[in-house]
ROPA-76811 format. One record per residue: y, x, z of N, C-alpha, C, O in turn. Coordinates in steps of 0.1 Angstrom, whole numbers, padded with zeros to 4 digits, always signed. Example, Ala and Ser with C-alpha at 12.3 -4.5 7.8 and 13.67 -1.06 7.14 Angstrom:
<atoms>
-0057+0132+0078-0045+0123+0078-0033+0132+0078-0033+0142+0085-0022+0128+0071-0011+0137+0071+0000+0129+0079+0011+0134+0080
</atoms>
This chain:
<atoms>
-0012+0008+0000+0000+0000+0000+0012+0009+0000+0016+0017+0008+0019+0003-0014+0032+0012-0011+0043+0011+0002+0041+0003+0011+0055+0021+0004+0063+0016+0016+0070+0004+0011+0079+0003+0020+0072-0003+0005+0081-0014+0000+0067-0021-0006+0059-0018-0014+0070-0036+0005+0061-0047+0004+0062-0056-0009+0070-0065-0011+0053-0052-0015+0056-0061-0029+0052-0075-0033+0039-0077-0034+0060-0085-0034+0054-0094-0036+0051-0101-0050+0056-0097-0061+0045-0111-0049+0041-0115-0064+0042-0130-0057+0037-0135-0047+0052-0136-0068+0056-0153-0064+0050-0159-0076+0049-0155-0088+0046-0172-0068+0034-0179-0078+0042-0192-0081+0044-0198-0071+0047-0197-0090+0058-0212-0091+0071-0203-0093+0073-0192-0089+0080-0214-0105+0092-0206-0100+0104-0220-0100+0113-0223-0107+0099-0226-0088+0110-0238-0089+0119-0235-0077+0118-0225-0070+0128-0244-0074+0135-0245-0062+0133-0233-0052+0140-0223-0051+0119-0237-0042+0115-0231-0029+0113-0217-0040+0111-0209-0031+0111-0208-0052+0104-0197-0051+0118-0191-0054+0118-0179-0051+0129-0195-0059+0141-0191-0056+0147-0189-0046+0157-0182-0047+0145-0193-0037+0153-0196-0021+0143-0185-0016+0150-0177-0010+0130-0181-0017+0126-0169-0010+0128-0155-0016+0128-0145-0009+0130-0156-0028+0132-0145-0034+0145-0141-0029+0146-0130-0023+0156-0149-0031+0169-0143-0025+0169-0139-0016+0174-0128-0015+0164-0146-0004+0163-0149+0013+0156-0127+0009+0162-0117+0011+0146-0129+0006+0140-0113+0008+0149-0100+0003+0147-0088+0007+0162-0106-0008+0173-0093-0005+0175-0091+0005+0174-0079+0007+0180-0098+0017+0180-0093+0027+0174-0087+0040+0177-0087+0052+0161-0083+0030+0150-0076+0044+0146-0064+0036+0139-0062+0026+0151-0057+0043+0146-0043+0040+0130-0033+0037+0126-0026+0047+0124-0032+0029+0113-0024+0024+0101-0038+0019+0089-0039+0019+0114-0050+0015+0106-0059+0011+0109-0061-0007+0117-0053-0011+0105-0067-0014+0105-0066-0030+0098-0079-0038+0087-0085-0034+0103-0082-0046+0095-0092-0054+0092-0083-0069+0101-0081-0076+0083-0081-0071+0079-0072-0084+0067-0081-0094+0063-0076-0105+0063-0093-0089+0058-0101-0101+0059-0115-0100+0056-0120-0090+0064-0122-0109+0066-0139-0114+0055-0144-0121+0052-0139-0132+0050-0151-0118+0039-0160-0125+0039-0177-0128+0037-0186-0120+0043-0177-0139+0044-0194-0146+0034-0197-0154+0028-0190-0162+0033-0213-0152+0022-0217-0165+0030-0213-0180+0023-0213-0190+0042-0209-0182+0048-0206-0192+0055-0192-0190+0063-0189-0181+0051-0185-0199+0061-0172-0200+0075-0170-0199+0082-0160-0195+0080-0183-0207+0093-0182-0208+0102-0186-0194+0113-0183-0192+0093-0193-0185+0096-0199-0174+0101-0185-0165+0111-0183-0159+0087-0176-0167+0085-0167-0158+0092-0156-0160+0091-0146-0151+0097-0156-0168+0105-0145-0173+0125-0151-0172+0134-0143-0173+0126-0162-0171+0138-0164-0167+0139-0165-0153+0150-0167-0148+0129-0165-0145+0131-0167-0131+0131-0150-0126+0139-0146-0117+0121-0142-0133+0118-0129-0133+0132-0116-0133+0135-0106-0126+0139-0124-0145+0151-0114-0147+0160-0114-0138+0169-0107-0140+0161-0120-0126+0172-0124-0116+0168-0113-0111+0178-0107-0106+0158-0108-0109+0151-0098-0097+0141-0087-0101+0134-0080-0093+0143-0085-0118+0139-0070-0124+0125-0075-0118+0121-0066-0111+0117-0084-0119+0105-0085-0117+0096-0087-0133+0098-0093-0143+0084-0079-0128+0074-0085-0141+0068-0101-0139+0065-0107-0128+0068-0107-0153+0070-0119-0160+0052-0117-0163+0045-0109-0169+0048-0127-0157+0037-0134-0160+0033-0150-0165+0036-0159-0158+0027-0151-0178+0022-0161-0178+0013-0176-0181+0011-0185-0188+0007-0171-0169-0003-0176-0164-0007-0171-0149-0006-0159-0147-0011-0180-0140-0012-0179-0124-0024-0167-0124-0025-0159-0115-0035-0168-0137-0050-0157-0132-0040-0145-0138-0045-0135-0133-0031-0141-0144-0025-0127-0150-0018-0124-0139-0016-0112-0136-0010-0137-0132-0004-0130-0120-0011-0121-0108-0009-0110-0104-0020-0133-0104-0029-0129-0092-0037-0109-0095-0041-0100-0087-0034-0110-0110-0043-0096-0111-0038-0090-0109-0044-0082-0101-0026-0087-0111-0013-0079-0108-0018-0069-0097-0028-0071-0089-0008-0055-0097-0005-0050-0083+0006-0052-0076+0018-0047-0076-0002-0061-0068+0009-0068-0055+0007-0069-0044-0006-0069-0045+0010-0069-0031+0006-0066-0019+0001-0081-0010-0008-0082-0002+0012-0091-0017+0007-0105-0014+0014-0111-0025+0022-0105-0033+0009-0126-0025+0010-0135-0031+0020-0146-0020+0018-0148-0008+0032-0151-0029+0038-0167-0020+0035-0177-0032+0034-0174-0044+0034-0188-0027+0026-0200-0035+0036-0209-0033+0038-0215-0023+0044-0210-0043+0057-0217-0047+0057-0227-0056+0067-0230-0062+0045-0233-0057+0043-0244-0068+0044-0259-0058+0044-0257-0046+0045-0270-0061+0038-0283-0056+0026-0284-0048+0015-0284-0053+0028-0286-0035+0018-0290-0029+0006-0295-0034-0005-0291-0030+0007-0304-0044-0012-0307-0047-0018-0296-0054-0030-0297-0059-0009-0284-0056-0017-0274-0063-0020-0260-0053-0022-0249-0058-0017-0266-0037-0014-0254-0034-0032-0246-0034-0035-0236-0039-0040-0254-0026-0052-0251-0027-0058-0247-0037-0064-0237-0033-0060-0250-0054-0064-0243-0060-0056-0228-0063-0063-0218-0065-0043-0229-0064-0035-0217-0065-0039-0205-0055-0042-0193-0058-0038-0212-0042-0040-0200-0028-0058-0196-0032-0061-0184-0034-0065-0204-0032-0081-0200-0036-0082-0191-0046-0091-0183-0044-0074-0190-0057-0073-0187-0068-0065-0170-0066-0067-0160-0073-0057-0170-0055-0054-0159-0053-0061-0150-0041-0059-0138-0039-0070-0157-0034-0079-0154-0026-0085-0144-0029-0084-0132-0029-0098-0157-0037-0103-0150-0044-0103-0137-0051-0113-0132-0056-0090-0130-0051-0087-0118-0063-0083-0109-0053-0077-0099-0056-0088-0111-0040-0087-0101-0032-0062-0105-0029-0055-0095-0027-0059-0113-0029-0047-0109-0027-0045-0118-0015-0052-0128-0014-0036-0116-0006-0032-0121+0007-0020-0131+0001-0013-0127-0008-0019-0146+0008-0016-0154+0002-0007-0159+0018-0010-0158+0030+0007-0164+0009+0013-0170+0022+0018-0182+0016+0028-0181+0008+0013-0193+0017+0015-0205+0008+0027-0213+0019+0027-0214+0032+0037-0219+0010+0048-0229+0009+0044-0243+0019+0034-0250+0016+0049-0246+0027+0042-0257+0035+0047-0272+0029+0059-0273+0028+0042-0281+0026+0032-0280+0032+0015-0279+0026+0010-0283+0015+0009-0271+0040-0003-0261+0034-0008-0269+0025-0006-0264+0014-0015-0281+0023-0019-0286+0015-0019-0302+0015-0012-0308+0024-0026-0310+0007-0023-0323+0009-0029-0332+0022-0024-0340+0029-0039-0327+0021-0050-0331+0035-0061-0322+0041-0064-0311+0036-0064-0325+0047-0074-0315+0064-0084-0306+0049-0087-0294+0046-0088-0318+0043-0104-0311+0037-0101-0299+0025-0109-0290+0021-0084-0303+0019-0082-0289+0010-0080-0279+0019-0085-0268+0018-0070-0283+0031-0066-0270+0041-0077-0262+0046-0076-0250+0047-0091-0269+0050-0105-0263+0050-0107-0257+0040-0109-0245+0044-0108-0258+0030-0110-0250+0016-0103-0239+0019-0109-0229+0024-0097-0239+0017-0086-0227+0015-0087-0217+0029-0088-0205+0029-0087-0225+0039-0092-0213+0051-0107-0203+0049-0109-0191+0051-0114-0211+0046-0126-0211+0039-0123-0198+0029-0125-0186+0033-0120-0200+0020-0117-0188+0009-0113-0174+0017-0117-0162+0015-0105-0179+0026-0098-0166+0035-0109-0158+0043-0110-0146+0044-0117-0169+0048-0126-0160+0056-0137-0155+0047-0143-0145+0051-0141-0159+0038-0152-0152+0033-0150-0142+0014-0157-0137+0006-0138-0143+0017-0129-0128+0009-0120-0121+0016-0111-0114+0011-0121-0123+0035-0115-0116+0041-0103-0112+0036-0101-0100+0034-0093-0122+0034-0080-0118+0030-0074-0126+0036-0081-0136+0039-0058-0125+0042-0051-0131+0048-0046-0140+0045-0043-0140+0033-0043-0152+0052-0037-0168+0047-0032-0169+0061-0036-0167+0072-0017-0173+0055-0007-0182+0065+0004-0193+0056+0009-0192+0044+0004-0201+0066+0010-0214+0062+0024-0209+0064+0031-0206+0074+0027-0210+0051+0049-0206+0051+0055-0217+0060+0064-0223+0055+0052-0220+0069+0062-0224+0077+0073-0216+0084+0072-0211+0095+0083-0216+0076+0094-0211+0082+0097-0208+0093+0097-0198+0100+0101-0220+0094+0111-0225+0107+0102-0219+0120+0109-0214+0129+0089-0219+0120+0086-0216+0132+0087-0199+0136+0084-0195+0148+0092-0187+0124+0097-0174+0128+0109-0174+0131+0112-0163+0136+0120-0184+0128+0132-0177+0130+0133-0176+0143+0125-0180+0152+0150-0167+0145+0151-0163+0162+0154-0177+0172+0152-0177+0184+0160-0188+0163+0161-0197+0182+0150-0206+0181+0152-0215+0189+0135-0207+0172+0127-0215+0175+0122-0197+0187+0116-0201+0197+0122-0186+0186+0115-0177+0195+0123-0180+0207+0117-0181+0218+0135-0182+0206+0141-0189+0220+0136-0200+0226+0135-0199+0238+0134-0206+0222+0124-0225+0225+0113-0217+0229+0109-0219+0240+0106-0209+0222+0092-0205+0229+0093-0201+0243+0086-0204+0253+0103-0193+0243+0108-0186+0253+0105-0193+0267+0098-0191+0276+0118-0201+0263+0125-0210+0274+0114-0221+0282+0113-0225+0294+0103-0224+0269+0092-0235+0277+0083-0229+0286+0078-0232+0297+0081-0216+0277+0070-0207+0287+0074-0201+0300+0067-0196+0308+0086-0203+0300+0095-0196+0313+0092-0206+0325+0091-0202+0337+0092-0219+0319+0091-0229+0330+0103-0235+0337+0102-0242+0347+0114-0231+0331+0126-0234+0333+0130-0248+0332+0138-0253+0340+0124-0254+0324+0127-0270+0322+0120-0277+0331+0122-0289+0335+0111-0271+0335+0100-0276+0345+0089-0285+0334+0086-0281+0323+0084-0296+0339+0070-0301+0332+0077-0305+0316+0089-0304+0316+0071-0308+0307+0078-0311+0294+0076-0327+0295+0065-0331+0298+0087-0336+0294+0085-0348+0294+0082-0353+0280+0072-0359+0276+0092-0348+0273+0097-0355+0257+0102-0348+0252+0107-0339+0257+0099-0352+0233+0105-0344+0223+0110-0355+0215+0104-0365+0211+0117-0354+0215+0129-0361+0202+0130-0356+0187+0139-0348+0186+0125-0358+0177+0138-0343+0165+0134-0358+0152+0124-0365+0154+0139-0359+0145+0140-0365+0133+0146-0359+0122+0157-0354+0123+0138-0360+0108+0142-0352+0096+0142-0363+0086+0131-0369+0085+0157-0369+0075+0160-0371+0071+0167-0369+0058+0178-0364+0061+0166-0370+0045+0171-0364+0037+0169-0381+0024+0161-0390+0022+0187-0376+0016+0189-0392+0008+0186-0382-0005+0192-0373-0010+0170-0390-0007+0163-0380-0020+0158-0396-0026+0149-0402-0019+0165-0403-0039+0166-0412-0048+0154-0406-0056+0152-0394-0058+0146-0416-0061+0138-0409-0072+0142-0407-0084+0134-0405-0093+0156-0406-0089+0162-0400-0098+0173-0395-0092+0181-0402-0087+0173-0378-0089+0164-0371-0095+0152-0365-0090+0148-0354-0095+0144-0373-0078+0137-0369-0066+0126-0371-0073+0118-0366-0066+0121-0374-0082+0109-0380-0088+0096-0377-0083+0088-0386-0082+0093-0361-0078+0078-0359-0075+0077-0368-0056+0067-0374-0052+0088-0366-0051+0090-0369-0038+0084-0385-0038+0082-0390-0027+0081-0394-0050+0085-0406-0053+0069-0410-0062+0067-0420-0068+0060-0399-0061+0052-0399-0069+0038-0401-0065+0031-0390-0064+0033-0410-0064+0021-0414-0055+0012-0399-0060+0006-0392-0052+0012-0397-0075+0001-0386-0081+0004-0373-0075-0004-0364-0073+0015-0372-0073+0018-0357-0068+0024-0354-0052+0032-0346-0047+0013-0368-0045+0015-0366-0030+0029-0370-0025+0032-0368-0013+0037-0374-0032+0050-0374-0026+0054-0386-0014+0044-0392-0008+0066-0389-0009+0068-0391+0002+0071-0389+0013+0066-0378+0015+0078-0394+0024+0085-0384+0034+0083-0377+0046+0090-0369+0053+0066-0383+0046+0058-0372+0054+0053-0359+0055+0053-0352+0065+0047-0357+0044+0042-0343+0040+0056-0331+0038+0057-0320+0044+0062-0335+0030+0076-0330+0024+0084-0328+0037+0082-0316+0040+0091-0332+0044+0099-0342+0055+0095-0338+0070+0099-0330+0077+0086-0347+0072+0082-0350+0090+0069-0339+0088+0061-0340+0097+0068-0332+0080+0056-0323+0085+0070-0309+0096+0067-0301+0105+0082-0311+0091+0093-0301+0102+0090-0308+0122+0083-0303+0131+0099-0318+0122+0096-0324+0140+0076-0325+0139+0073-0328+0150+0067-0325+0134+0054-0326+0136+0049-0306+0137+0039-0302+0144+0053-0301+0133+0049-0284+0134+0059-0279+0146+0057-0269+0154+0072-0288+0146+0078-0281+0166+0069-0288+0176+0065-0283+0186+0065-0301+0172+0058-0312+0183+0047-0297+0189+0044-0291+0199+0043-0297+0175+0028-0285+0179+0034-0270+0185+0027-0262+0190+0045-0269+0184+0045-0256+0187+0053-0255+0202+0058-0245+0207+0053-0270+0206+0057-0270+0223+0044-0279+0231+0040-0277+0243+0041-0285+0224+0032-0293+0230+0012-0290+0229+0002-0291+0236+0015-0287+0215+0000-0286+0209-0004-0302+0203+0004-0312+0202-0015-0301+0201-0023-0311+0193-0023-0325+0203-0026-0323+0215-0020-0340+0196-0016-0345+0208-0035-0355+0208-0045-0355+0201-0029-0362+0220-0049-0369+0219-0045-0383+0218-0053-0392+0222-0034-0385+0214-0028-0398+0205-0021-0402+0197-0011-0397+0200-0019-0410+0183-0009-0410+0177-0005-0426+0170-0012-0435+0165+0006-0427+0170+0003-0443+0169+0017-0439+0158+0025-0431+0160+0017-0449+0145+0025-0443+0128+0027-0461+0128+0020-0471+0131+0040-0459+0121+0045-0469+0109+0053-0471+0102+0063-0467+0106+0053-0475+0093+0057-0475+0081+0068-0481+0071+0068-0493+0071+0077-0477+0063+0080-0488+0050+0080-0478+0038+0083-0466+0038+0074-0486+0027+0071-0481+0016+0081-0475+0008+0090-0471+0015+0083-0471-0008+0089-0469-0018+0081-0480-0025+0070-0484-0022+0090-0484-0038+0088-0492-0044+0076-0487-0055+0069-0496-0060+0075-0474-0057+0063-0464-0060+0051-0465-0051+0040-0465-0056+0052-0467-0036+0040-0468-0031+0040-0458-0021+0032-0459-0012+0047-0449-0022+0047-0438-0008+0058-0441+0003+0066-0451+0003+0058-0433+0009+0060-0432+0025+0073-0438+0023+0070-0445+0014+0088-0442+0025+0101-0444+0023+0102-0435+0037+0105-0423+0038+0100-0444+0046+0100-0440+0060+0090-0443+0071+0086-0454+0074+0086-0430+0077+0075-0430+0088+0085-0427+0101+0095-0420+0101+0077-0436+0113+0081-0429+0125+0066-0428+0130+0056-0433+0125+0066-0420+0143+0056-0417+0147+0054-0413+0160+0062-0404+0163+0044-0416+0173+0050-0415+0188+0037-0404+0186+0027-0408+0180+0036-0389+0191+0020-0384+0198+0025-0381+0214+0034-0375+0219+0010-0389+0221+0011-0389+0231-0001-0378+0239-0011-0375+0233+0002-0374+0249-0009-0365+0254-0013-0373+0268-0008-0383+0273-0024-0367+0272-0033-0373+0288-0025-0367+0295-0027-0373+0306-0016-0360+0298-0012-0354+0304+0004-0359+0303+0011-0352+0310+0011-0369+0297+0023-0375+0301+0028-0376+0290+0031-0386+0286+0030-0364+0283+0043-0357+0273+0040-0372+0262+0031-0380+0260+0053-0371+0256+0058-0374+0244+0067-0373+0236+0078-0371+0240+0063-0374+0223+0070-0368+0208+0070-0378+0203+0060-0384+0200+0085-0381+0200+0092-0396+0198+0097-0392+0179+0107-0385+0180+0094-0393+0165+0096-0382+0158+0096-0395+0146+0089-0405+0147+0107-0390+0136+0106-0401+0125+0110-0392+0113+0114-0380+0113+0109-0400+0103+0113-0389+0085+0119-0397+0079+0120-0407+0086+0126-0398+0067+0130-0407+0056+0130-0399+0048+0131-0388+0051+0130-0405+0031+0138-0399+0019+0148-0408+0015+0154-0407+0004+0150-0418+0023+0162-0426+0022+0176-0422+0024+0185-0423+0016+0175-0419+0034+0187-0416+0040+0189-0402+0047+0179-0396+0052+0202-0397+0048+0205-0385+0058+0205-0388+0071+0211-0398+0075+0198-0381+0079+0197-0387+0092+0204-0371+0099+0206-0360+0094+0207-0376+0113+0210-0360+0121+0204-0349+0122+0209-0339+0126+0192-0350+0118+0180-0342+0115+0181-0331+0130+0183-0319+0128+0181-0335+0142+0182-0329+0152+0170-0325+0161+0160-0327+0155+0168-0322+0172+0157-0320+0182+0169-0319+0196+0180-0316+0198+0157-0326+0203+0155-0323+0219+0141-0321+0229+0132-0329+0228+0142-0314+0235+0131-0312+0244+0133-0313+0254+0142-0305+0257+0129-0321+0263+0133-0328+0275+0125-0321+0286+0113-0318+0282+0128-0316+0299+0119-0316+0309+0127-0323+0325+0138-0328+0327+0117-0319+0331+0119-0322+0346+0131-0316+0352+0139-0319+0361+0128-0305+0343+0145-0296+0352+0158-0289+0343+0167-0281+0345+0152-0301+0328+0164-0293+0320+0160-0298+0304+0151-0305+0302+0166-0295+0296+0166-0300+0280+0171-0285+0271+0179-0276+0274+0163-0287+0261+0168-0278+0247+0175-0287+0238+0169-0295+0231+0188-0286+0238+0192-0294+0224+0196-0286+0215+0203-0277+0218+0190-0289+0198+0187-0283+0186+0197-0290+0182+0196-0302+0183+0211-0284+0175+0220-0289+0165+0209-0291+0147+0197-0288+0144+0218-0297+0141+0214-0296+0130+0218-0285+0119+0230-0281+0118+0211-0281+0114+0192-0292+0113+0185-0280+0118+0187-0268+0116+0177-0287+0126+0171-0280+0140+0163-0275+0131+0173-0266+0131+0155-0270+0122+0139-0265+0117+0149-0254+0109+0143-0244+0105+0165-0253+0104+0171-0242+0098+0172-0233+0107+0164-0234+0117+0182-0223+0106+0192-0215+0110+0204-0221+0122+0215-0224+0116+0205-0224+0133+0213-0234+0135+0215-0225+0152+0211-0215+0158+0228-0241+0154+0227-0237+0167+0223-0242+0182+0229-0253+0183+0217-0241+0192+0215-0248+0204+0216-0245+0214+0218-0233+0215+0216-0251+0227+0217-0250+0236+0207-0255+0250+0199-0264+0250+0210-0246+0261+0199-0246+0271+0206-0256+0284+0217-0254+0290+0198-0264+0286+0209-0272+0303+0200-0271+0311+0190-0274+0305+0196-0267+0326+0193-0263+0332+0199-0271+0344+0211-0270+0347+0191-0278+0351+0198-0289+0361+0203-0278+0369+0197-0268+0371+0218-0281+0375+0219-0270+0390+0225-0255+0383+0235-0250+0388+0219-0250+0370+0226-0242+0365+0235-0242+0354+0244-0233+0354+0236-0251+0342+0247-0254+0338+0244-0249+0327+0233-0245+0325+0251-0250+0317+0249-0246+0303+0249-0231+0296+0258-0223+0298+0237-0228+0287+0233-0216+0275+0238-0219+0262+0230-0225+0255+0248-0216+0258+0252-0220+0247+0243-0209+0236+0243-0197+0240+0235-0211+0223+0233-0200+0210+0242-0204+0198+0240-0215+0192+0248-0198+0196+0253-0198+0185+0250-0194+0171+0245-0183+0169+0251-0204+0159+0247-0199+0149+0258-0188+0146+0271-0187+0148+0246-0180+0141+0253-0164+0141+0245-0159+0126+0247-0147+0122+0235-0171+0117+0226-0160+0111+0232-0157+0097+0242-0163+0093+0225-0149+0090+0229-0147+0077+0217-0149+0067+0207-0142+0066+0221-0159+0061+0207-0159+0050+0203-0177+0049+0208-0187+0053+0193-0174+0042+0186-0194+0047+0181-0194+0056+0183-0203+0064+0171-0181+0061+0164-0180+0072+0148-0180+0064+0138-0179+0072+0145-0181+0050+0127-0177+0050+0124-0167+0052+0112-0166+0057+0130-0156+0049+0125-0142+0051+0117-0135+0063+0109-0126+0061+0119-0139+0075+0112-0138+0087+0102-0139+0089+0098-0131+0097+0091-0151+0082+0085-0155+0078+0074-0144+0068+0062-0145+0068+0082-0134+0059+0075-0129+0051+0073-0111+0058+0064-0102+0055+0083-0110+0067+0082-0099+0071+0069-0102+0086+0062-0092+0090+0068-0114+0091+0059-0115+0098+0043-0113+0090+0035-0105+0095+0041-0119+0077+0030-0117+0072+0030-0106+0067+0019-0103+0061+0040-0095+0067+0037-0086+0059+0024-0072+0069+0015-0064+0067+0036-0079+0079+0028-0074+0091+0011-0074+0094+0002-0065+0095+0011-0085+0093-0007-0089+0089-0013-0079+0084-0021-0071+0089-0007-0082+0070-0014-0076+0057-0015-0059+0064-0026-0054+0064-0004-0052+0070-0007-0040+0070-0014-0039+0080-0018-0028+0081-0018-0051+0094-0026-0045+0101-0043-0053+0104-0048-0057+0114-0049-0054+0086-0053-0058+0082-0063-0075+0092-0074-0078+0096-0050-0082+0091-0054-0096+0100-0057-0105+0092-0049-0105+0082-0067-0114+0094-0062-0126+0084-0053-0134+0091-0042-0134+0084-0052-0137+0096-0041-0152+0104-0031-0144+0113-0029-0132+0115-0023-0156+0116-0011-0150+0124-0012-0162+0138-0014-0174+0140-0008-0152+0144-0010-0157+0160+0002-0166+0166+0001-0170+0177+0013-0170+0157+0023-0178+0157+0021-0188+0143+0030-0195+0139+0009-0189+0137+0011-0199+0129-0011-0198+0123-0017-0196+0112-0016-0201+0136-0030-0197+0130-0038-0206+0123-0033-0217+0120-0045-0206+0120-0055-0212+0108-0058-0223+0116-0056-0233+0110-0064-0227+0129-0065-0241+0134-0050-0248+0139-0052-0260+0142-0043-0245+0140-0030-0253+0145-0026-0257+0128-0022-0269+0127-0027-0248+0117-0025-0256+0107-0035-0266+0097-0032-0272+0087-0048-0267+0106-0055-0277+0103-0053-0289+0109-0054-0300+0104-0052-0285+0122-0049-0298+0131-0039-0305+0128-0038-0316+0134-0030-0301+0119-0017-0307+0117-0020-0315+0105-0015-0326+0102-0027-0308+0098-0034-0317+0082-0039-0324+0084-0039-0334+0077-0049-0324+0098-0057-0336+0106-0047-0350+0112-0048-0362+0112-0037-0339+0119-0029-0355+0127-0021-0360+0112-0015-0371+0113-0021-0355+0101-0012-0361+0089-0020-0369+0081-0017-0380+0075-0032-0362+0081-0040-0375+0076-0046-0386+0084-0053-0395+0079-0041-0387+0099-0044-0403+0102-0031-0407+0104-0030-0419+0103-0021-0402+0106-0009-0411+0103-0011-0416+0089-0011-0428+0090-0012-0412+0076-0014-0419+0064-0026-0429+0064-0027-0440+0058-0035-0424+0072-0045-0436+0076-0032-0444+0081-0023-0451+0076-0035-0441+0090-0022-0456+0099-0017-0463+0091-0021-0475+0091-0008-0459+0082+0002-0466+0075-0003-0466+0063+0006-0466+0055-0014-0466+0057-0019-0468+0049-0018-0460+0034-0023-0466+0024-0013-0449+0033-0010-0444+0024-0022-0432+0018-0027-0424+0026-0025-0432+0008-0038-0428+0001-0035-0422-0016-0031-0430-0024-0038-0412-0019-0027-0410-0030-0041-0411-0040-0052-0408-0036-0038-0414-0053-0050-0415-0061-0058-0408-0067-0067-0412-0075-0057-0397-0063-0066-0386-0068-0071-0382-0057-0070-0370-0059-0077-0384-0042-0081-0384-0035-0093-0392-0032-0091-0404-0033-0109-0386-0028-0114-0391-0030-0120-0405-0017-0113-0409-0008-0129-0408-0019-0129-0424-0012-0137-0419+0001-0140-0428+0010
</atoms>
């Protein structure tokens, strides 16, 4: 492995632009191959970043690259990530990981028996004030955890939102959306041993808007809703016995919050960052790769199944079933 972590990005829409940039600003990191189902794609996305132009995802994957990011559409993340598995390349796929539990099985599956590394790009859970939130619960400072609040909202019209809107291509404002307050729920609370979902549709047939309560034996609750309707505050709170985290918007970015502490009084964080904030995320996996891990211990291979698990019975719940999925 050279000293400059080379990456090879697979997709070149929206999200494979936002990481590429986000990685100028981390040092001994690189994007050196683009891979599209079209060349011409791959090669206009390519020139931004003096990267080699591939076209087709098996010419990419052959490549010499250190890892692979999986920047296409969710319903393809599974064959893509398998597909780069397979080729011996360490793969950090775009969240969310996949459409349901049994592709996310697949795909872990690949990982462990080509011993190559797989982590779910979830962002939000490397930057610096979700490591503060970790902080602050593990300290015990809040005292027991009562409640979690956070809601993600975004006014995405199916013109021009179309795949968001697309029963075939999983769309909807769960997977896309509320998979952000459902990956903090887990990363304060863990996996809950209840979940109760409902619903209103799109006139397409997918999610419009889901809310959703997970409750644990143990008291806690995560109070958590999504839309592609409308803009919502897109905020968080974590409640305890002796104190609260409030997450400005939008809590799962770069943002800012604060600590209240009954008796002690207020922690103000300021947003201070520079960037979107994915890069964090890539320099954590890079880490992996060089100390040859599969999984990462802030984002591991069962916490991102369990989450494909609690998403696929909230779609149970509310009834949503996309049609290329089988019976």
């Amino acid at each position: 492995m050279s000293s400059d972590f080379r990456w090879g990005i697979l997709g070149t829409g929206g999200i494979a632009g936002t990481f590429a940039r986000d990685l100028q600003l981390l040092d001994g990191h690189s994007v050196t191959a683009v891979g599209s189902r079209t060349l011409a794609k791959a090669r206009d996305f390519a020139s931004e970043f003096s990267a080699q132009a591939y076209g087709s995802y098996e010419d990419l994957v052959a490549t010499n690259v250190d890892a692979i990011y999986i920047a296409t559409p969710h319903t393809l993340h599974v064959s893509n990530s398998i597909l780069a598995l397979k080729a011996g390349k360490p793969v950090l796929c775009e969240k969310p990981f996949a459409v349901n539990a049994s592709e996310a099985n697949s795909m872990i599956q690949a990982s462990q028996e080509n011993n190559v590394a797989l982590m779910e790009g979830m962002w939000s859970r490397f930057l610096p004030h979700y490591k503060v939130i970790r902080e602050v619960v593990a300290s015990g400072e809040l005292g027991e955890i009562v409640a979690i609040y956070a809601d993600h909202g975004q006014a995405l019209p199916a013109n021009p939102y179309y795949r968001l809107h697309a029963p075939e291509l999983a769309g909807g404002a769960l997977l896309d959306l509320g998979i952000y307050p459902i990956s903090l729920t887990f990363m304060v609370l863990g996996d809950p041993d209840s979940i109760i979902a409902t619903s209103q549709e799109t006139k397409s047939g997918v999610d419009a808007q889901t809310s959703f309560i997970f409750s644990y034996v143990s008291g806690e609750h995560s109070v958590m809703t999504t839309t592609l309707e409308v803009r919502t505050p897109c905020t968080a709170k974590i409640i305890g016995t002796r104190g609260r985290i409030e997450v400005d918007s939008n809590f799962y970015t770069p943002t800012s919050m604060r600590v209240i502490i009954d008796g002690k009084g207020t922690q103000e964080f300021p947003a201070n960052y520079n960037g979107h904030g994915i890069r964090e995320q890539a320099a954590h996996f890079a880490n992996l790769v060089r100390e040859g891990k599969l999984e990462s211990e802030l984002m591991p291979h069962s916490e991102t199944l369990a989450i494909m698990d609690c998403m696929d019975e909230i779609r149970y719940q509310i009834g949503l079933k996309y049609p290329f999925e089988e019976n």
